[in-house]
DRENPA-3360 file (N, C-alpha, C; in nm, 2 decimals, always signed):
BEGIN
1 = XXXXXXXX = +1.17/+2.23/+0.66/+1.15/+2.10/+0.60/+1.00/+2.08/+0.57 ~ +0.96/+2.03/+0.41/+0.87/+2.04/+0.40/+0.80/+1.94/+0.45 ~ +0.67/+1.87/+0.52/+0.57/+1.78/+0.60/+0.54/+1.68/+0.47 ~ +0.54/+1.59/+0.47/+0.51/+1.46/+0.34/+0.38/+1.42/+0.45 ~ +0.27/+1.46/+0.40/+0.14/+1.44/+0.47/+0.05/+1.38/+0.39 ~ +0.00/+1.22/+0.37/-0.11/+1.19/+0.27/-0.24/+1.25/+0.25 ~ -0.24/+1.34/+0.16/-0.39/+1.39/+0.14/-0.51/+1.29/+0.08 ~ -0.63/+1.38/+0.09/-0.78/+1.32/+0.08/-0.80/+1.23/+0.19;
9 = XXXXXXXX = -0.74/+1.23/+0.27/-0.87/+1.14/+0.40/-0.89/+1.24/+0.51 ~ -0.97/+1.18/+0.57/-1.04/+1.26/+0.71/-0.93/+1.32/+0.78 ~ -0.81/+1.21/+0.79/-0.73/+1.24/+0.88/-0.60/+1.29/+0.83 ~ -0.47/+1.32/+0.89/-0.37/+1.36/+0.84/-0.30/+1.31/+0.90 ~ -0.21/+1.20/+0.82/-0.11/+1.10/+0.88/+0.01/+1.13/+0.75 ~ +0.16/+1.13/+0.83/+0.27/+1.16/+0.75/+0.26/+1.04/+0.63 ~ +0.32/+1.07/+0.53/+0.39/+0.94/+0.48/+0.51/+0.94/+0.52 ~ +0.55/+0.77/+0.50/+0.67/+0.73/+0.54/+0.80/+0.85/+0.41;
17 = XXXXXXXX = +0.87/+0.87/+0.47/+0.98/+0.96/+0.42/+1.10/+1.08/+0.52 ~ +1.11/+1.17/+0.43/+1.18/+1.27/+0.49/+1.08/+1.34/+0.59 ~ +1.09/+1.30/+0.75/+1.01/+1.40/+0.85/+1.10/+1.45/+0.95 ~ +1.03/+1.59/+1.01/+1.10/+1.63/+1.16/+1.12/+1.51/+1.25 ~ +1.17/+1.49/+1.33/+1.19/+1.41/+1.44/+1.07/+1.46/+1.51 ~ +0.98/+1.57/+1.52/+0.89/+1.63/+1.62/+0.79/+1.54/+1.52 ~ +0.80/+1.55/+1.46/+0.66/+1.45/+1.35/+0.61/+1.32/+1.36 ~ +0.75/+1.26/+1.33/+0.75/+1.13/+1.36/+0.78/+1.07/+1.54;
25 = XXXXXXXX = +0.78/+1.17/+1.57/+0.74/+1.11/+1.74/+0.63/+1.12/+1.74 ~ +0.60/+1.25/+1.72/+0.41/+1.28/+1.75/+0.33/+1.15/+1.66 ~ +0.39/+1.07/+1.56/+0.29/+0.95/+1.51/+0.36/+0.82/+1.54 ~ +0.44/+0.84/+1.62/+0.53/+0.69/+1.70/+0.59/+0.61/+1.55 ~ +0.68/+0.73/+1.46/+0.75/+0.59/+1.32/+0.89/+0.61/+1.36 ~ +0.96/+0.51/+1.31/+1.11/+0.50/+1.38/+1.18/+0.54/+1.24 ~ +1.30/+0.62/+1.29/+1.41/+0.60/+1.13/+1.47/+0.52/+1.11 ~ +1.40/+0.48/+0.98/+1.53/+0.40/+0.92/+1.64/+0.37/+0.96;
33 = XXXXXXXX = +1.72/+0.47/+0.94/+1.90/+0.45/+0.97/+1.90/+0.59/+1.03 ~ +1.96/+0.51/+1.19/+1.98/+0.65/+1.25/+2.06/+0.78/+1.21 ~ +2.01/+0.92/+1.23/+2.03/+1.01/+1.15/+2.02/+1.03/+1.05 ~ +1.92/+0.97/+0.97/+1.89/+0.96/+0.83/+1.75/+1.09/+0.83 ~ +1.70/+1.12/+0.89/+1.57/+1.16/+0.86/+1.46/+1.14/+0.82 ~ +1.49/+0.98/+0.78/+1.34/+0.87/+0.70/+1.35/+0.79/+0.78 ~ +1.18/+0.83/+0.82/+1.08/+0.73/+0.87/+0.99/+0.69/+0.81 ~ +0.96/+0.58/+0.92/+0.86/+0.47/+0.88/+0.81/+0.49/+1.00;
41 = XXXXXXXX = +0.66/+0.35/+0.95/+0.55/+0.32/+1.07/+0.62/+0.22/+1.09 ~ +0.68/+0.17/+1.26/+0.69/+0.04/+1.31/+0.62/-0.08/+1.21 ~ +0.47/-0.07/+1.15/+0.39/-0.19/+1.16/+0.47/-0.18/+0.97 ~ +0.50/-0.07/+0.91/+0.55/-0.09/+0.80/+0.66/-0.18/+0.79 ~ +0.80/-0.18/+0.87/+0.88/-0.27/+0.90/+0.81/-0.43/+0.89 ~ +0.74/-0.42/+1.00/+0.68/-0.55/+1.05/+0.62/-0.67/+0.95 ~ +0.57/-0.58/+0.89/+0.50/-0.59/+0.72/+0.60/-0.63/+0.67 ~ +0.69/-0.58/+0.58/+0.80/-0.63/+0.55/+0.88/-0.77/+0.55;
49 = XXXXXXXX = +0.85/-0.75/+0.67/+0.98/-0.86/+0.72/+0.89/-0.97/+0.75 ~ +0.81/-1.00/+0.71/+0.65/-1.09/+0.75/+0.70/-1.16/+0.63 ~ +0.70/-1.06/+0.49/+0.67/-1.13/+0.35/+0.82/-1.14/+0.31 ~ +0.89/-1.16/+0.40/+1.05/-1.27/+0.39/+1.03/-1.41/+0.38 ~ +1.11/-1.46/+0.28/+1.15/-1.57/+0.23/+1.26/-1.63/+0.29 ~ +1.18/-1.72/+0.44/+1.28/-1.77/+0.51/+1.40/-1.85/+0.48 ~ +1.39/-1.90/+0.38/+1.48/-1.97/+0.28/+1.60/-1.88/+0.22 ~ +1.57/-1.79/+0.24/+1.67/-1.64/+0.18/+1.74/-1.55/+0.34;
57 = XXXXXXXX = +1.66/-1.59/+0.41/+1.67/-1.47/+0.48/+1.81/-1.42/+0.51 ~ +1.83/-1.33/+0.54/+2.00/-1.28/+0.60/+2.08/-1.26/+0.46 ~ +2.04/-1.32/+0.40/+2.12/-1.33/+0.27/+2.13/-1.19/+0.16 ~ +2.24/-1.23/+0.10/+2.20/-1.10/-0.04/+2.03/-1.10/-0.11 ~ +2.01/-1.19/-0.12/+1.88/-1.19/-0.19/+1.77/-1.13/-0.06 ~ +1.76/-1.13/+0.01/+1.72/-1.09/+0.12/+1.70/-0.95/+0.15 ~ +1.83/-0.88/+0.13/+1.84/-0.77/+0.18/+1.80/-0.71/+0.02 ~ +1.79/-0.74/-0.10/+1.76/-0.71/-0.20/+1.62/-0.70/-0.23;
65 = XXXXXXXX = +1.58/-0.79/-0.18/+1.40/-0.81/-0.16/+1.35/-0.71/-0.08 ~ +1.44/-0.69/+0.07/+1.35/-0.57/+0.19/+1.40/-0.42/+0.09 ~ +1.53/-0.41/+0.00/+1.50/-0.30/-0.08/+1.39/-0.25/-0.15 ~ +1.36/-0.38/-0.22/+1.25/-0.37/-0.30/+1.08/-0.33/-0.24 ~ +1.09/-0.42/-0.17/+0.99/-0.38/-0.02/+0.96/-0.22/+0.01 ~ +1.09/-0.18/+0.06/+1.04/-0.05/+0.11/+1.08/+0.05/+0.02 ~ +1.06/+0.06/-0.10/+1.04/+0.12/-0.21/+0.92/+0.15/-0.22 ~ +0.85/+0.06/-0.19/+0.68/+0.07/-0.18/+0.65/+0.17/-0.11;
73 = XXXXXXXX = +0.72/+0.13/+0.03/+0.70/+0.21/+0.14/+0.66/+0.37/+0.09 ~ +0.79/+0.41/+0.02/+0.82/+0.56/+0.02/+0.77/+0.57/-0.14 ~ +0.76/+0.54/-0.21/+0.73/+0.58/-0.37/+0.57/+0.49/-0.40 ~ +0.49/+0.55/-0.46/+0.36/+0.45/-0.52/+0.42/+0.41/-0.63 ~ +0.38/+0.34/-0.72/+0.40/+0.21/-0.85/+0.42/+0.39/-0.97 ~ +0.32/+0.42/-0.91/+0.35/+0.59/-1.06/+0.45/+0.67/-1.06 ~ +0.50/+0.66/-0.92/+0.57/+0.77/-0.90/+0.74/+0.68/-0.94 ~ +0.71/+0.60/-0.97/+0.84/+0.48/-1.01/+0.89/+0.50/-1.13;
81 = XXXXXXXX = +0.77/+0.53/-1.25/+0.76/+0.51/-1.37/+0.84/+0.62/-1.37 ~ +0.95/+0.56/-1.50/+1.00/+0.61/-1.59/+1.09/+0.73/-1.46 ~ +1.16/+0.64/-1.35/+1.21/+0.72/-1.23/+1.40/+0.67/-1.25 ~ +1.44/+0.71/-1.14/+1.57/+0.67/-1.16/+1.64/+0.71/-1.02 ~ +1.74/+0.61/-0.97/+1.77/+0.65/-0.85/+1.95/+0.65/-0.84 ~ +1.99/+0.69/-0.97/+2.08/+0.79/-0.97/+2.09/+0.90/-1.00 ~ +2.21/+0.98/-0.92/+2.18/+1.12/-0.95/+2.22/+1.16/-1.10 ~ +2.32/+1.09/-1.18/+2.33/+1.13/-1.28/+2.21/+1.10/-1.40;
89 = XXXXXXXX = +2.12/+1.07/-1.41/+1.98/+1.01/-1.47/+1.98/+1.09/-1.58 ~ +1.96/+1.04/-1.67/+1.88/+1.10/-1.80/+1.79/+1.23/-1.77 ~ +1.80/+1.33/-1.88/+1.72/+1.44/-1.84/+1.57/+1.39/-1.87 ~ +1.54/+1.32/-1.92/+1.35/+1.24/-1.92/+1.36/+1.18/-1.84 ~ +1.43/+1.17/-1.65/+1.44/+1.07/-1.56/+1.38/+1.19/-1.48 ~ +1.31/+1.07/-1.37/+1.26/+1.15/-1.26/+1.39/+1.11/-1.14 ~ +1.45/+1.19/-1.08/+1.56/+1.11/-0.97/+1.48/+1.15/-0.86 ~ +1.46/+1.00/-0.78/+1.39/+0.98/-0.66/+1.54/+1.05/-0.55;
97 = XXXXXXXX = +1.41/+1.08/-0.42/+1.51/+1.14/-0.35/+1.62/+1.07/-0.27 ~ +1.75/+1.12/-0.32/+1.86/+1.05/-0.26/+1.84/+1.03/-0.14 ~ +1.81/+1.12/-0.05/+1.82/+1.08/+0.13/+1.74/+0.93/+0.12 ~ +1.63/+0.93/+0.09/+1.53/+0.78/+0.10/+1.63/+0.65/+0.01 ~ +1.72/+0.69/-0.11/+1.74/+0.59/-0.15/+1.90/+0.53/-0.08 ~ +1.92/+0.69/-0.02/+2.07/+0.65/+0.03/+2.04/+0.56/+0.23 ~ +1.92/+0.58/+0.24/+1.86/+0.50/+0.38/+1.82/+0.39/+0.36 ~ +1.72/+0.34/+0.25/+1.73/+0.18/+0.23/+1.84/+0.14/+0.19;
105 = XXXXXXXX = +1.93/+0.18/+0.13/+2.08/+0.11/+0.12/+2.12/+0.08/+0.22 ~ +2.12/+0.18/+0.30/+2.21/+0.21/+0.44/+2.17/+0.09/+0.55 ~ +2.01/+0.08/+0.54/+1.92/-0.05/+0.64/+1.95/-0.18/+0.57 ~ +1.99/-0.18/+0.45/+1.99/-0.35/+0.39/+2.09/-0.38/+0.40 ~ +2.20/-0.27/+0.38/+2.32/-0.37/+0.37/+2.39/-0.39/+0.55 ~ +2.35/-0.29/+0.63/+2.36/-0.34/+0.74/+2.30/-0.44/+0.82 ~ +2.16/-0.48/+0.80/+2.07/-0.54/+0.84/+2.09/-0.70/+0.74 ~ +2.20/-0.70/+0.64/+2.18/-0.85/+0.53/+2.30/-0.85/+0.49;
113 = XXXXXXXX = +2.35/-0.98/+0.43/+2.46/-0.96/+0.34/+2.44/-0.93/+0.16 ~ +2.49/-0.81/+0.20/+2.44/-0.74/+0.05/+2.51/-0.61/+0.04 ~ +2.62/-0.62/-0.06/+2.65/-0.48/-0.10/+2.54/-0.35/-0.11 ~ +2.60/-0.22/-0.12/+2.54/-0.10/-0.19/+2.54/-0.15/-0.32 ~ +2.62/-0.20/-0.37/+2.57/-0.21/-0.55/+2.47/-0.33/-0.57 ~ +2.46/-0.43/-0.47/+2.37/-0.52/-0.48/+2.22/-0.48/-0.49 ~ +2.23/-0.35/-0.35/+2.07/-0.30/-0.32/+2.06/-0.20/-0.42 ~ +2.13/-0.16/-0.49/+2.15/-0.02/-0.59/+2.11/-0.11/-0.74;
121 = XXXXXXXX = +2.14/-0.23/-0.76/+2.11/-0.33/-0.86/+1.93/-0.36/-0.83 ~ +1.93/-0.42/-0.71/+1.80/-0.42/-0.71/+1.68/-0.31/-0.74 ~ +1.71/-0.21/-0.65/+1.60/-0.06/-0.70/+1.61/-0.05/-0.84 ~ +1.72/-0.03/-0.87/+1.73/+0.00/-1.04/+1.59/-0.11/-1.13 ~ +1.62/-0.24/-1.04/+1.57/-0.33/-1.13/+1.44/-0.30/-1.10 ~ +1.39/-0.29/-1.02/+1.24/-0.30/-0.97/+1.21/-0.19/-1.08 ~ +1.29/-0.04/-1.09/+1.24/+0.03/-1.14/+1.21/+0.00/-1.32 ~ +1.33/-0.07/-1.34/+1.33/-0.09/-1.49/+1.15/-0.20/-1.53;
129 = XXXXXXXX = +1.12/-0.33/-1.46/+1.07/-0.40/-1.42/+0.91/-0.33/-1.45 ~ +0.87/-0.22/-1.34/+0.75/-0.15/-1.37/+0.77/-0.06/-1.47 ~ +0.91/+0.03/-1.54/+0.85/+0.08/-1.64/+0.85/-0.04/-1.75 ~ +0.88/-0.14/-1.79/+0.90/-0.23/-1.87/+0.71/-0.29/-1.90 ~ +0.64/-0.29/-1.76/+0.47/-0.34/-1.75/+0.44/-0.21/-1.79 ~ +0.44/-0.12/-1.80/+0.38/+0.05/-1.82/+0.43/+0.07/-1.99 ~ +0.48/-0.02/-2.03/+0.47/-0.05/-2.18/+0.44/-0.09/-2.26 ~ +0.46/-0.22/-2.20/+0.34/-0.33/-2.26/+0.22/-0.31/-2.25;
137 = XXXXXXXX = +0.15/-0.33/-2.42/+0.04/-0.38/-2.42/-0.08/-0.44/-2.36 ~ -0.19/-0.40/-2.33/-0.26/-0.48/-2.26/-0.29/-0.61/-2.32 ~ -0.27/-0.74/-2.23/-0.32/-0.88/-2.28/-0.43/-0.88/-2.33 ~ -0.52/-0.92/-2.46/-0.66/-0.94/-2.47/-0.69/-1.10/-2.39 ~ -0.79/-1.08/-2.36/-0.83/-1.21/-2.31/-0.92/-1.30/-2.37 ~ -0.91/-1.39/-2.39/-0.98/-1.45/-2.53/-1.12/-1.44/-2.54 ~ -1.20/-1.38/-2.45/-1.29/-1.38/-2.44/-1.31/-1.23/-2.49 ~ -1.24/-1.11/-2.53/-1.25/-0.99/-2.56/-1.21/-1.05/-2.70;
145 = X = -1.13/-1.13/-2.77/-1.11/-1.17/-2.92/-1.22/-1.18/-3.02;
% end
């Protein structure tokens, strides 16, 4: 199994994703959905669930938002572009990896009321969403006019 390790800093800390269970003990992140093999940092959850919309919570929109949420987690905003989190994708699609997309499913719809096609609606959209800003034009600001 290959190590998902953030490079360029001093130190060497996993990223959240596909890790050994020996990995993610040795830096205290919990899985996802048990037997999944995606982890996270405890404080990444915590994070999350902080920037919930108590007015939503438990709800479909809810469990659709913590999708969106930990998409962050596991993908940067580039690695999004022009991505796709089905397996049948366009051959100009990047398909993110199923284990990660098939574990936030797995955590929202058990953890919310919210279908797989609800949280599978939402990723989609988030992803449509940033490539949609990665197209557009930059705004001039009247002051560059």
């Amino acid at each position: 199994m290959e190590e998902n390790f953030n490079a360029g800093h001093s130190y060497a800390v996993p990223k959240p994703g596909i890790l050994s269970r020996d990995i993610a003990t040795k830096y205290k992140m919990v899985e996802l959905v048990p037997a999944s093999s995606v982890f996270v940092f405890p404080h990444d959850l915590e994070e999350i669930k902080k920037v919930r919309n108590m007015a939503i919570a438990g709800t479909v929109s809810s469990g659709c938002r913590m999708a969106k949420l930990l998409m962050n987690k596991f993908w940067r905003k580039n690695e999004l572009i022009g991505a796709t989190i089905s397996t049948e994708g366009c051959p100009s699609k990047i398909v993110l990896d199923q284990h990660i997309v098939r574990a936030i499913k797995a955590y929202c719809v058990s953890n919310f009321e919210a279908t797989p096609g609800n949280i599978r609606q939402a990723m989609a959209s988030k992803i449509t969403s940033i490539d949609a800003k990665e197209k557009r034009p930059p705004v001039k600001r009247s002051s560059e006019v």
